[in-house]
C-alpha positions in Angstrom: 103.2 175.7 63.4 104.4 179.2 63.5 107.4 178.0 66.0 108.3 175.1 63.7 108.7 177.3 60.3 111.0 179.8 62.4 113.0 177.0 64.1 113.6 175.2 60.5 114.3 178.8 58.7 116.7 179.5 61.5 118.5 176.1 61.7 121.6 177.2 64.0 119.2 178.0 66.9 117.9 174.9 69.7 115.4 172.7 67.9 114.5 170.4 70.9 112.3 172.4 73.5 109.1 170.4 73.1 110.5 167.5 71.4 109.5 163.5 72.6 112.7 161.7 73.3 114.8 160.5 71.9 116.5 163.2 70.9 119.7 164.7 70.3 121.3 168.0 69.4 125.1 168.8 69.4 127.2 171.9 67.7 130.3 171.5 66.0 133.5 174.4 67.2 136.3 173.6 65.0 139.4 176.1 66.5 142.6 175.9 64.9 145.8 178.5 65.7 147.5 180.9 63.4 150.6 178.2 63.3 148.2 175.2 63.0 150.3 173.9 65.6 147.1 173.3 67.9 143.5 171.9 67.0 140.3 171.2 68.7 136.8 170.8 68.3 134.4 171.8 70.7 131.1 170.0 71.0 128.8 171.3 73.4 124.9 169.7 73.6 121.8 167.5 75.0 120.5 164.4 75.0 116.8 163.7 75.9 115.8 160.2 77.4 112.6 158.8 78.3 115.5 157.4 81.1 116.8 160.0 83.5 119.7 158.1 84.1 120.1 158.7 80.2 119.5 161.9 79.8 121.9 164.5 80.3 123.8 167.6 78.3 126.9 167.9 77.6 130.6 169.0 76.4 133.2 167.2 74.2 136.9 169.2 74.2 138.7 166.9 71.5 142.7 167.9 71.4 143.1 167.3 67.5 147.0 166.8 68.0 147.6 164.7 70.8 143.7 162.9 69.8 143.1 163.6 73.9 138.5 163.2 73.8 137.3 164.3 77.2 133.2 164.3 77.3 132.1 166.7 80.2 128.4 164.9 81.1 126.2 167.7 82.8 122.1 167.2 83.9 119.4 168.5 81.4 119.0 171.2 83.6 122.3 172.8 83.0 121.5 173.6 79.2 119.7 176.5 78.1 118.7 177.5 75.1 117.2 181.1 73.7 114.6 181.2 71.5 114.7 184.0 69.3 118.8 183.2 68.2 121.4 180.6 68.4 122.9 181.3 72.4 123.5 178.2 74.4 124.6 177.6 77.8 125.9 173.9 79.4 127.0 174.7 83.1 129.4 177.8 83.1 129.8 177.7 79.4 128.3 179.9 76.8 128.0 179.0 72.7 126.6 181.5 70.2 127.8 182.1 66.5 129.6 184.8 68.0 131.6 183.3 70.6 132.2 180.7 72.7 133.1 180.5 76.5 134.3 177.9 78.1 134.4 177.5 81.9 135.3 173.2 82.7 137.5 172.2 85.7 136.9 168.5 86.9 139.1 165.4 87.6 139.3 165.1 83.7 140.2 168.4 82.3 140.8 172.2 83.2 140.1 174.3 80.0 139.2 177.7 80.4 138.7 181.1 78.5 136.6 183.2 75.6 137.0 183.0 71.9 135.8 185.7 69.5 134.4 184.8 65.8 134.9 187.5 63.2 133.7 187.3 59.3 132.0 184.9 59.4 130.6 183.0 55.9 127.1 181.6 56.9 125.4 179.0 55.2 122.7 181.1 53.2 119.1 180.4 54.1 116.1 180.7 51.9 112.2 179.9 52.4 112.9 177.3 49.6 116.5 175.6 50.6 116.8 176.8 54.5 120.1 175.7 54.9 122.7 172.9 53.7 119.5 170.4 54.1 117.8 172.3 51.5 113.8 171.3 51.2 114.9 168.3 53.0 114.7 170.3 56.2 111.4 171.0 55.6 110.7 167.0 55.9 109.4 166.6 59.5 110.4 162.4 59.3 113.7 162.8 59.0 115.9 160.7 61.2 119.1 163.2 61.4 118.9 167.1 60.5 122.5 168.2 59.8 123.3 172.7 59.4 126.6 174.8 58.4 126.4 177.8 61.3 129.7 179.2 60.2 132.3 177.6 56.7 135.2 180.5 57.7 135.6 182.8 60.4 138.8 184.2 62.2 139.4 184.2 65.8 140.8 185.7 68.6 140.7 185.1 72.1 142.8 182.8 74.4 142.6 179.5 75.7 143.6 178.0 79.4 144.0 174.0 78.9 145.1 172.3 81.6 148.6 173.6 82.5 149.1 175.3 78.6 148.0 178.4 77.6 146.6 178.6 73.7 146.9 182.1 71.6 144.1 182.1 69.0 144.4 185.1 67.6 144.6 185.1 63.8 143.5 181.5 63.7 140.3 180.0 61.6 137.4 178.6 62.8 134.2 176.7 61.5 130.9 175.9 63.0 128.1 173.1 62.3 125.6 171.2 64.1 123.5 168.2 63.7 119.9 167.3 65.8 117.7 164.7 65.4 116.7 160.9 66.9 120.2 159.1 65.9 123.2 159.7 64.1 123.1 157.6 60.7 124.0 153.8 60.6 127.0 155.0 58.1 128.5 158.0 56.9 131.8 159.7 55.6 132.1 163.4 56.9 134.7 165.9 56.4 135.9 169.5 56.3 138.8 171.8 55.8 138.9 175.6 55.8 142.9 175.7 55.6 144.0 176.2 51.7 146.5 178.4 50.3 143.5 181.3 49.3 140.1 181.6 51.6 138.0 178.2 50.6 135.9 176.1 52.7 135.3 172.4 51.6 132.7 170.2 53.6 131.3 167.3 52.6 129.2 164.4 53.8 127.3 160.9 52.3 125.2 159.1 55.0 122.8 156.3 55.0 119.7 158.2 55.0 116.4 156.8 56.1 112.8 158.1 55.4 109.6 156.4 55.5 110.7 152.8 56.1 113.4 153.0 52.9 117.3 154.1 52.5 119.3 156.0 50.3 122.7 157.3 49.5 122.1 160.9 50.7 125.0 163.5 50.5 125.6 167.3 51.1 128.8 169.6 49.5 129.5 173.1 50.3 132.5 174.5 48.4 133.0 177.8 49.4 135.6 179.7 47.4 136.1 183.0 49.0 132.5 184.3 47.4 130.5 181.9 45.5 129.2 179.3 47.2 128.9 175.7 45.1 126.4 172.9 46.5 126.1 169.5 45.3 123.9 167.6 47.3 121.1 164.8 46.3 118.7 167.3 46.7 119.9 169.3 43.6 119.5 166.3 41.7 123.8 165.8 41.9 125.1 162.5 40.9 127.9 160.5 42.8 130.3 158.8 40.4 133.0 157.1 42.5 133.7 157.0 46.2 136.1 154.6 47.1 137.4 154.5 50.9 140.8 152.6 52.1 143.0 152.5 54.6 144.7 155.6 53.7 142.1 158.2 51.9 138.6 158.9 50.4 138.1 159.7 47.0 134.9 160.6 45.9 134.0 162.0 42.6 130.8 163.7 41.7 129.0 165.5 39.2 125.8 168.2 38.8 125.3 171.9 37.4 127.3 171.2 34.7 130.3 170.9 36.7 132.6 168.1 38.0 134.0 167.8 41.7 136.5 165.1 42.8 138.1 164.9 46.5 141.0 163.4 47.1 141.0 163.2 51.6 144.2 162.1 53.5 142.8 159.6 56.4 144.8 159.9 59.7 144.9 158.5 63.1 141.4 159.2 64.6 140.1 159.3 68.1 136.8 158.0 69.3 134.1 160.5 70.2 130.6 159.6 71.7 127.7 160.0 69.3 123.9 159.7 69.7 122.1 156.9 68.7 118.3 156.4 69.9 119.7 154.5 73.0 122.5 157.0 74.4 125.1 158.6 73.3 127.4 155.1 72.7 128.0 155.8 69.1 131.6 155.3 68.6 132.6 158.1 66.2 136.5 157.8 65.2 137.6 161.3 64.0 140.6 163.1 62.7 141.9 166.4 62.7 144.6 165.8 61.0 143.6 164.8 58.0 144.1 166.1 54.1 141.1 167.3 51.6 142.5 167.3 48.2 140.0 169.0 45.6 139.6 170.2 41.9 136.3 171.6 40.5 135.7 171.7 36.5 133.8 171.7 33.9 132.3 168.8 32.6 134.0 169.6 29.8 137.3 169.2 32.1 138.1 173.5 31.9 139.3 173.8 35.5 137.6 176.0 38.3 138.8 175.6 41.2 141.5 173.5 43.1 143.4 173.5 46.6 145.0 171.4 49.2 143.5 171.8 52.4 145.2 170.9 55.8 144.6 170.5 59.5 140.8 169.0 57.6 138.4 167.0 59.9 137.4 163.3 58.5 134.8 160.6 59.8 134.5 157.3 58.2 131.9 155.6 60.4 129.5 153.0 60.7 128.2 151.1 57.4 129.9 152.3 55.1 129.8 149.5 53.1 126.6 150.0 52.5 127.5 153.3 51.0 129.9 152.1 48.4 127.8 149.6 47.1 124.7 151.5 46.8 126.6 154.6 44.9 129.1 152.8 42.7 128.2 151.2 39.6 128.1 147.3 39.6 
């Protein structure tokens, strides 16, 4: 009991050791260059199957501008994990909220070298709201447990990919992660820390399932340099709208006496692999190239805040449908 209240107050740290399969847990490295010129996410973690032919850790290196997804399989036995902070190793490479290193050279990709975080703007964590889940994460049946490590940091640090050699220095990064049984049968995700003055913007709705039922469950973080501004179900925040087409995601919501609308650019996505209860066959298209379009006002329409962020990350995946007609008024 003792080790499950620490792991859920500390929710950037490994949450599997112990757990039955299936389960999953992955961390999100978003690194962009000073120039924007060059994007990636890294994606390091495990998958546990009762099948050993299943099971295995891994890395994803996802080349945001030429939409290049190489997935780096490794046995279980090549991830550690601490357990007193967030300091993962897969093979040769090292994750912590502090840096990463990266050390892959097989038949699909060479990419080498150590990146540096600096400032970082965690996520804050309280006994009553530990993390972006808020209580939620206190709920031991949920299917998918989702945490912000990191909304802004700077970088520095070089990168060896193949042939190309990639200068980080002054560049912004971000950090999340997600663990559980199975991604979500649906969900819109996104996320941009690139806006004209320091703001952070991510946002997700899923298909949420809990104790044989469904709902519509979403978590926003609006960061905007020093506040922090959540709307999430759990708050008792109301979506409005979300529409989704070909070309962009608008979704307007409401709560705390204040109004947020999005306005997110879609963009040629690549495929990543995602967890599921099987394996990790989830196909889950992704962007890093999108737009995130935002204003934040009063209900009474006095404006807050507003930007226009670039190089922004954007899923639209699974049932989605499901989503729209659940939130949107008949």
């Amino acid at each position: 009991m003792r080790e499950w209240i620490d792991l859920t107050l500390h929710p950037d740290r490994y949450h599997g050791a112990g757990k039955r399969p299936p389960f999953f847990e992955g961390w999100y490295f978003k690194l962009v260059t000073p120039d924007e010129a060059r994007r990636f996410a890294v994606i390091p973690g495990i998958f546990l199957s009762d099948d050993p032919a299943v099971a295995h850790s891994f890395v994803q290196v996802f080349d945001g501008v030429s939409g290049k997804v190489t997935y780096h399989r490794y046995p279980v036995e090549a991830f550690t994990a601490a357990k007193d902070r967030f300091e993962v190793c897969v093979g040769r490479c090292r994750f912590s909220a502090e840096s990463i290193m990266l050390d892959i050279d097989d038949d699909q990709r060479r990419v080498q070298g150590e990146i540096r975080f600096s400032g970082r703007v965690p996520y804050p964590v309280t006994a009553l709201s530990p993390g972006i889940m808020g209580p939620f994460a206190w709920l031991p049946v949920m299917e998918c447990y989702h945490g912000i490590v990191s909304m802004d940091h700077g970088l520095s640090g070089t990168l060896q990919v193949d042939d190309e050699t990639i200068r980080l220095d002054g560049g912004r990064g971000y950090i999340e992660k997600d663990w559980g049984k199975s991604f979500p049968a649906g969900w819109v995700w996104m996320q941009s820390n690139h806006y004209e003055q320091p703001i952070s913007l991510s946002a997700s709705i899923a298909v949420t399932p809990i104790m044989g039922i469904w709902f519509p469950g979403f978590i926003v973080a609006l960061w905007d340099g020093g506040a922090i501004y959540t709307f999430a179900t759990y708050t008792g925040a109301q979506v409005e709208r979300l529409a989704i087409s070909d070309h962009k995601v608008e979704w307007t919501m409401r709560g705390g006496g204040k109004r947020l609308h999005i306005d997110a650019g879609r963009a040629d996505a690549s495929v990543l692999p995602g967890p599921d209860r099987h394996e990790m066959g989830k196909r889950v298209p992704e962007t890093l190239k999108a737009t995130i379009d935002f204003q934040l006002i009063e209900l009474d329409g006095t404006p807050i805040l507003s930007g226009s962020g670039r190089c922004a990350g954007l899923e639209v995946a699974g049932e989605v449908e499901r989503l729209l007609k659940a939130v949107n008024p008949k």
